[in-house]
Biopython code that builds the backbone (N, CA, C, O; Angstrom):
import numpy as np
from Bio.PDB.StructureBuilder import StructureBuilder

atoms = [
    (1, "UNK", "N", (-49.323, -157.560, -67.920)),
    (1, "UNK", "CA", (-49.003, -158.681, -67.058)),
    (1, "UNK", "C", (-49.009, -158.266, -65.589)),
    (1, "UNK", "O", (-49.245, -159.071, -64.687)),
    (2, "UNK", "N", (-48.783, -157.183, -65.419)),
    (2, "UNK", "CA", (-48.514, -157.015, -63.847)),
    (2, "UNK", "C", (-49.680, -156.541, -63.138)),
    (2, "UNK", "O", (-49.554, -156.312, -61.935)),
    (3, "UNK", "N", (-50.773, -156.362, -63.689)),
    (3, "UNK", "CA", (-52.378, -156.028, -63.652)),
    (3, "UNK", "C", (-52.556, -157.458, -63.529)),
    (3, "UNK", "O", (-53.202, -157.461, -62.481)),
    (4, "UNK", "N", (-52.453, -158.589, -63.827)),
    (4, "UNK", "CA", (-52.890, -159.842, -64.022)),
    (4, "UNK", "C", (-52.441, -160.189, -62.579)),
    (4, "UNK", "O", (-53.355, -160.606, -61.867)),
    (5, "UNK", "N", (-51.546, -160.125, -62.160)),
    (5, "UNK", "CA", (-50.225, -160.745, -61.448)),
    (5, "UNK", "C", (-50.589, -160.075, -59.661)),
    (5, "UNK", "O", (-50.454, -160.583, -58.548)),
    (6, "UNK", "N", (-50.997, -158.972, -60.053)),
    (6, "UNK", "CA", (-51.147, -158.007, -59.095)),
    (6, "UNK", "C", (-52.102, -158.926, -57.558)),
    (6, "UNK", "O", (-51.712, -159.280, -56.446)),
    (7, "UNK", "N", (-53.208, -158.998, -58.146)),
    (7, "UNK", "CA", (-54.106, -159.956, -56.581)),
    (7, "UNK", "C", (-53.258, -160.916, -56.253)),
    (7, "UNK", "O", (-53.208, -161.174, -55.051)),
    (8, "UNK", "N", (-52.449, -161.636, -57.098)),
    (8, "UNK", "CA", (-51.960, -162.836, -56.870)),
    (8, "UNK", "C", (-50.626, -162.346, -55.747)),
    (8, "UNK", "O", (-50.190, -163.118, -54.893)),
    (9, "UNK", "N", (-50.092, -160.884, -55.958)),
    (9, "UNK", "CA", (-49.105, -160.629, -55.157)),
    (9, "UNK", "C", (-49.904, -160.089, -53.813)),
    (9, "UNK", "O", (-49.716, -160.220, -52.603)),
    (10, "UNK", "N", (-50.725, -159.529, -54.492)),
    (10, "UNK", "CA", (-51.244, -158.958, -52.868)),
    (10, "UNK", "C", (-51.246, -160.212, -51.742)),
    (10, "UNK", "O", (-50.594, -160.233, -50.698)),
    (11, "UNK", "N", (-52.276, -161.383, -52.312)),
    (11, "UNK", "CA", (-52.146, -162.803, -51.569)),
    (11, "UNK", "C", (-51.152, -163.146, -50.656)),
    (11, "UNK", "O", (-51.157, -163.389, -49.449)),
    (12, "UNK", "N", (-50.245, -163.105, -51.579)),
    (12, "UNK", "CA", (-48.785, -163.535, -50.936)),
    (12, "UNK", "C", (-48.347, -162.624, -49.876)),
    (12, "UNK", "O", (-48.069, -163.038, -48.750)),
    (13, "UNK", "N", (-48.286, -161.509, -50.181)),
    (13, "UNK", "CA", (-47.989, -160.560, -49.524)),
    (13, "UNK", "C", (-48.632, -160.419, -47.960)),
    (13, "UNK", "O", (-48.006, -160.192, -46.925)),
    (14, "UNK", "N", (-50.000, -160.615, -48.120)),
    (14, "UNK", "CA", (-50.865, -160.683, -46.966)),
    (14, "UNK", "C", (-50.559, -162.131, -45.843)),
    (14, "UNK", "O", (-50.647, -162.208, -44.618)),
    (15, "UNK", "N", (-50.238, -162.997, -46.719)),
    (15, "UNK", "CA", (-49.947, -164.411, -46.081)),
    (15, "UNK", "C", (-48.642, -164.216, -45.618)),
    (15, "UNK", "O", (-48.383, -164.677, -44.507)),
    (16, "UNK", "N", (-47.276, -163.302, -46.580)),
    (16, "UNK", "CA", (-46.072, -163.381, -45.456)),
    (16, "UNK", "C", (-46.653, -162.403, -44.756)),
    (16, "UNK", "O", (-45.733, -162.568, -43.954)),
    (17, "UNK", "N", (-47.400, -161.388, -44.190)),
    (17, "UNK", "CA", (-47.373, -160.276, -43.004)),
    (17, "UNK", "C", (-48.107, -161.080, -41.916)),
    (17, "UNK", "O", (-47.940, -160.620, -40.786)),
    (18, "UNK", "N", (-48.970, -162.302, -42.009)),
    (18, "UNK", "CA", (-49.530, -163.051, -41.224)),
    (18, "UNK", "C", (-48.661, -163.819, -40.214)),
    (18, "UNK", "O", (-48.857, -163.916, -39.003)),
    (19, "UNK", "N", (-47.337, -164.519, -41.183)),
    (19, "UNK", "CA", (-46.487, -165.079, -41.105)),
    (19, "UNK", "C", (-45.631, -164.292, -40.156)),
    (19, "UNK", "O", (-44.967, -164.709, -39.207)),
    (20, "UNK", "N", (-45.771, -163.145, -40.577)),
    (20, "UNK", "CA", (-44.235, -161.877, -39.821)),
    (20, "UNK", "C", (-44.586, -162.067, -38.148)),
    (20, "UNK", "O", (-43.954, -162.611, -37.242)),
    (21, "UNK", "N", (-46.160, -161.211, -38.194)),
    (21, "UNK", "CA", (-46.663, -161.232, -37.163)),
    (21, "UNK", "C", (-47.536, -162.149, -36.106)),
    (21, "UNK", "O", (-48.285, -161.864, -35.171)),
    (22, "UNK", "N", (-47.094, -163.366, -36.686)),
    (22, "UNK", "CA", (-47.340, -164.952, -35.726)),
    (22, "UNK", "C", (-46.863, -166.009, -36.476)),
    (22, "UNK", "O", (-47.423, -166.800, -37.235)),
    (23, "UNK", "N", (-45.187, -165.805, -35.946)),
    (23, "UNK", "CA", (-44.414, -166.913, -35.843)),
    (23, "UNK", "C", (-45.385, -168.311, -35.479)),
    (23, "UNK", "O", (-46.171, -168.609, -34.580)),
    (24, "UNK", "N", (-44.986, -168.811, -36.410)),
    (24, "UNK", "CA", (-45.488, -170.293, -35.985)),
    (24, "UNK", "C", (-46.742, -170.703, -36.242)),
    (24, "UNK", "O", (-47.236, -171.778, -35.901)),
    (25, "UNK", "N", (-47.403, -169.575, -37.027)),
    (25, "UNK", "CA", (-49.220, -170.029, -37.637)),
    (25, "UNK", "C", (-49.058, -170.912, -38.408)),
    (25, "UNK", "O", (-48.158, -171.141, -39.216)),
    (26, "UNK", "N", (-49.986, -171.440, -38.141)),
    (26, "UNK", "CA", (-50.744, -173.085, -38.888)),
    (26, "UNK", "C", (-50.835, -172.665, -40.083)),
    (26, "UNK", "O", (-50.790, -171.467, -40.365)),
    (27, "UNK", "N", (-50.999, -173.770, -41.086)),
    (27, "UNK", "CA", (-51.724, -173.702, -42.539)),
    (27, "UNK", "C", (-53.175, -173.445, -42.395)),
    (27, "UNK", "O", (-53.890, -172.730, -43.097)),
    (28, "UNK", "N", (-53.399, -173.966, -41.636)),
    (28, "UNK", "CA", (-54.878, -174.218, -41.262)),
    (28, "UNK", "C", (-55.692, -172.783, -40.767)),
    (28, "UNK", "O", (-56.874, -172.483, -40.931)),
    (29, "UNK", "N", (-54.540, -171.987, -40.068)),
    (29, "UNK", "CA", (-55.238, -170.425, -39.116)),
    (29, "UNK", "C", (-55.154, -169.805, -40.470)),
    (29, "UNK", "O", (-56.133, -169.142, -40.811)),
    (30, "UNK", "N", (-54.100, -169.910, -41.347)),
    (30, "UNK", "CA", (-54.049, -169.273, -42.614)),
    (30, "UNK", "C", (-54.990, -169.561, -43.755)),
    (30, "UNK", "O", (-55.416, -168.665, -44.485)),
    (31, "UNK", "N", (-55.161, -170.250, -43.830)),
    (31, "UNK", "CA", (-56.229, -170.939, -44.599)),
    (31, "UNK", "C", (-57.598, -170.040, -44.142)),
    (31, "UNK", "O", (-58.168, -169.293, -44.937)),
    (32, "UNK", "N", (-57.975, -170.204, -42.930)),
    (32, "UNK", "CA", (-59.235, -169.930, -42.537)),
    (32, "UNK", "C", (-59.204, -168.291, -42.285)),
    (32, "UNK", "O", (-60.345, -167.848, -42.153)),
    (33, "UNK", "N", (-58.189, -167.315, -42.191)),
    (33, "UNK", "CA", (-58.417, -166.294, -42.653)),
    (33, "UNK", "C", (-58.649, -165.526, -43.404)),
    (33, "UNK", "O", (-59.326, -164.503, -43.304)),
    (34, "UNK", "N", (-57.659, -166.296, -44.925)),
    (34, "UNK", "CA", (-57.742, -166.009, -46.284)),
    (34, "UNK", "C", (-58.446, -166.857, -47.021)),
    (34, "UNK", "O", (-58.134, -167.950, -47.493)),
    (35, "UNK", "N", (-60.034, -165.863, -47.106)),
    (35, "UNK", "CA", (-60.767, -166.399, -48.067)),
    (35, "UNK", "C", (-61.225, -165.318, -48.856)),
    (35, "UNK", "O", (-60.896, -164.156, -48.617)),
    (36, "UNK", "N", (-61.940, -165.636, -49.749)),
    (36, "UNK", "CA", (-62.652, -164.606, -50.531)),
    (36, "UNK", "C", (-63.166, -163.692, -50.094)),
    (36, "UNK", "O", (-62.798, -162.578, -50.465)),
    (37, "UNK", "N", (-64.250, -163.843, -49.104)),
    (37, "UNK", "CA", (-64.682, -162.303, -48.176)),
    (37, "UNK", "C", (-63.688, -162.253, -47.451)),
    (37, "UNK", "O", (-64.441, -161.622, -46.710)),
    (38, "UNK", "N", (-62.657, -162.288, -46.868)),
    (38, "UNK", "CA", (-61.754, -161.771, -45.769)),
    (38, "UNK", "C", (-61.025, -160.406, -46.904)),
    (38, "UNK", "O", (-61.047, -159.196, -46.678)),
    (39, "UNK", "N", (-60.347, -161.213, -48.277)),
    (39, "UNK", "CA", (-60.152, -160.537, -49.109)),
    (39, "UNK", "C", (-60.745, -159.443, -49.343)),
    (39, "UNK", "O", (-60.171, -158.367, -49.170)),
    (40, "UNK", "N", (-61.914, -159.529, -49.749)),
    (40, "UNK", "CA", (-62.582, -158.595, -49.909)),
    (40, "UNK", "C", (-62.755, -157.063, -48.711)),
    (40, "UNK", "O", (-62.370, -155.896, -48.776)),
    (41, "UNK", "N", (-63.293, -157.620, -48.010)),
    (41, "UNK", "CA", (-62.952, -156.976, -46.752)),
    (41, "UNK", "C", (-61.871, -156.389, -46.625)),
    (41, "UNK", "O", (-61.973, -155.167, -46.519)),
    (42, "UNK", "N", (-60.239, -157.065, -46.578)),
    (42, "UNK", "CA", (-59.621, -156.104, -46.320)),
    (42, "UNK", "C", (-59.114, -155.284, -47.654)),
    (42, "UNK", "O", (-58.101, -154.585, -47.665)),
    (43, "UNK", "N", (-59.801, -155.445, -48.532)),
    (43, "UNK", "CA", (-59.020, -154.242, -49.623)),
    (43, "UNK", "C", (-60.460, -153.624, -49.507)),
    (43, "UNK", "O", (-60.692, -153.853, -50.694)),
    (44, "UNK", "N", (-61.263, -153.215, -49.209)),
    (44, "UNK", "CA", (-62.603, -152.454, -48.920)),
    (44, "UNK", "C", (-61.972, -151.810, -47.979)),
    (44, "UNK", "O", (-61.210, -151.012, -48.525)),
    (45, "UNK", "N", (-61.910, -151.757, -47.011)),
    (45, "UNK", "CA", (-61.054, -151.482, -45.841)),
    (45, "UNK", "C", (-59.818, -150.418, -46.257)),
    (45, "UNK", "O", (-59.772, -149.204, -46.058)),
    (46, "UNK", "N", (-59.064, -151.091, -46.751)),
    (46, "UNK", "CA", (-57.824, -150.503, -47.341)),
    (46, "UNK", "C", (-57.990, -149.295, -48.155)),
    (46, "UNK", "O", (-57.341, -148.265, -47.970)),
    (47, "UNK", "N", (-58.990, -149.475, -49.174)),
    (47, "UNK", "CA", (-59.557, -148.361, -49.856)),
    (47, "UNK", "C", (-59.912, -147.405, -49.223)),
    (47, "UNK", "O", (-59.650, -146.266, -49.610)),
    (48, "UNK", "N", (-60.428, -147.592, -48.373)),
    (48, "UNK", "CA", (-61.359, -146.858, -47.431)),
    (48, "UNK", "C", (-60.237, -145.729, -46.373)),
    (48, "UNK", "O", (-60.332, -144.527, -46.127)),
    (49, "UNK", "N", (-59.516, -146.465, -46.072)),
    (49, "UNK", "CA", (-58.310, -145.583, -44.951)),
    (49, "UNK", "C", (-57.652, -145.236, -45.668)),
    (49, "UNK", "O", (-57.060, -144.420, -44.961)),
    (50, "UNK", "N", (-57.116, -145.145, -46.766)),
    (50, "UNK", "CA", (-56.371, -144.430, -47.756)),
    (50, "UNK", "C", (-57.217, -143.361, -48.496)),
    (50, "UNK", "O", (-56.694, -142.882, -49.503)),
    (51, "UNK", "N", (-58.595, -142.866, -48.101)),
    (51, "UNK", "CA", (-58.993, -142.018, -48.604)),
    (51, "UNK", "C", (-59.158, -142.074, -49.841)),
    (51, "UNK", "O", (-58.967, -141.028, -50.462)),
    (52, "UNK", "N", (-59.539, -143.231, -50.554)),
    (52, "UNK", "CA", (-59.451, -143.163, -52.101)),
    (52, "UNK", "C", (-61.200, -143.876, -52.477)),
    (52, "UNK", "O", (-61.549, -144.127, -53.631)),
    (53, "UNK", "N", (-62.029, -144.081, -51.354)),
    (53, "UNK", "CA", (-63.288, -144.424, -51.781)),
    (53, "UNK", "C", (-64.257, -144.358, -50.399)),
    (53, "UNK", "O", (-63.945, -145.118, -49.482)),
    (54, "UNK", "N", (-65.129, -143.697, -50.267)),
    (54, "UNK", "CA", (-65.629, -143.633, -49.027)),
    (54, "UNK", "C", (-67.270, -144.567, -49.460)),
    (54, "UNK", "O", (-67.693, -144.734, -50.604)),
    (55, "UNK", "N", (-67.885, -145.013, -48.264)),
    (55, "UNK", "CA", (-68.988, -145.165, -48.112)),
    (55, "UNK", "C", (-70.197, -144.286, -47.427)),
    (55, "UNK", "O", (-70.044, -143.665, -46.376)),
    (56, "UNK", "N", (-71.734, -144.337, -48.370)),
    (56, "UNK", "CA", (-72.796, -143.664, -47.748)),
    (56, "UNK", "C", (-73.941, -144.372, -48.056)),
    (56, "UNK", "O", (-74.645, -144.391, -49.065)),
    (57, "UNK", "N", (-74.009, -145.089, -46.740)),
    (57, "UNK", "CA", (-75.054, -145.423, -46.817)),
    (57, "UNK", "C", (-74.767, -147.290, -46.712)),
    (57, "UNK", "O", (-74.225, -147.824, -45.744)),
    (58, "UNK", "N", (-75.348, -148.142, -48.120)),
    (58, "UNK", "CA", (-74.845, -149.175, -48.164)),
    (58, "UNK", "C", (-74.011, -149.082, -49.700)),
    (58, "UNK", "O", (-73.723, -150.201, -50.122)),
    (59, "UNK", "N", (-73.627, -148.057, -50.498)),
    (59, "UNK", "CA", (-72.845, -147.447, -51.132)),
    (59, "UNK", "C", (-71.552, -146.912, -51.435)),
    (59, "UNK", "O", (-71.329, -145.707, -51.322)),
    (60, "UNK", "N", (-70.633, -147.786, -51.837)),
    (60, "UNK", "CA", (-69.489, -146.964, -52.226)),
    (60, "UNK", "C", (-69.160, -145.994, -53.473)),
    (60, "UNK", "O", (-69.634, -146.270, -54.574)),
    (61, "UNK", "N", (-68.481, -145.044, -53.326)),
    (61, "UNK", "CA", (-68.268, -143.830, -53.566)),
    (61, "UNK", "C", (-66.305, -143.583, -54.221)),
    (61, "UNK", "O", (-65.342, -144.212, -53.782)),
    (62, "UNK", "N", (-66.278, -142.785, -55.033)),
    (62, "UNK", "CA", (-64.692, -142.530, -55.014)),
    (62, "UNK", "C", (-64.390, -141.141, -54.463)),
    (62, "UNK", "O", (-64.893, -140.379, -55.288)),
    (63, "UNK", "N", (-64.071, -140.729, -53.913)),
    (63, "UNK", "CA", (-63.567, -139.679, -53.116)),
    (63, "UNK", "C", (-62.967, -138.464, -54.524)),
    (63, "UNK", "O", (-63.302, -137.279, -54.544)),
    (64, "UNK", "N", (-62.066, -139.114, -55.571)),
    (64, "UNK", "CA", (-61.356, -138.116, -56.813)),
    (64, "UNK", "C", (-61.860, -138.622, -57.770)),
    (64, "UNK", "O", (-62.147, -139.799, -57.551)),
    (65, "UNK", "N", (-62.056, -138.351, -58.543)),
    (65, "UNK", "CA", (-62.480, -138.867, -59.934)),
    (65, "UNK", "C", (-61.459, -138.340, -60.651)),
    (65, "UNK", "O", (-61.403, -138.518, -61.868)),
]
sb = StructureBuilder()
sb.init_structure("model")
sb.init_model(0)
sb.init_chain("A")
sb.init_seg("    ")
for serial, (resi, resn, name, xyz) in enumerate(atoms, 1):
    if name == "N":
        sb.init_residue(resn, " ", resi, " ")
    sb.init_atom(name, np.array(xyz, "f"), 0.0, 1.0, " ", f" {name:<3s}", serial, name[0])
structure = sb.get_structure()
């Protein structure tokens, strides 16, 4: 269950830090940040600065196996 549950928290999670850091955002600024590629993007991203998957090329990679 918590594998299931998990994107659904990240979501939330990302929408209150939006929230933290601009008092007073619209539904609408929120809306239009969080979409599917923004998502994507930032856990690509995330992966990426945590050293747990690098890119070469137009290729991603895992850093440990």
């Amino acid at each position: 269950m918590t594998i299931i549950q998990a994107p659904i928290s990240s979501i939330q999670l990302t929408i209150l830090r939006m929230i933290y850091l601009n008092p007073g955002i619209s539904k609408k600024k929120i809306q239009k940040k969080i979409n599917s590629g923004n998502i994507f993007e930032e856990r690509i991203r995330r992966l990426q600065n945590t050293n747990i998957i690098y890119k070469k090329k137009s290729s991603f990679f895992l850093k440990n196996k």
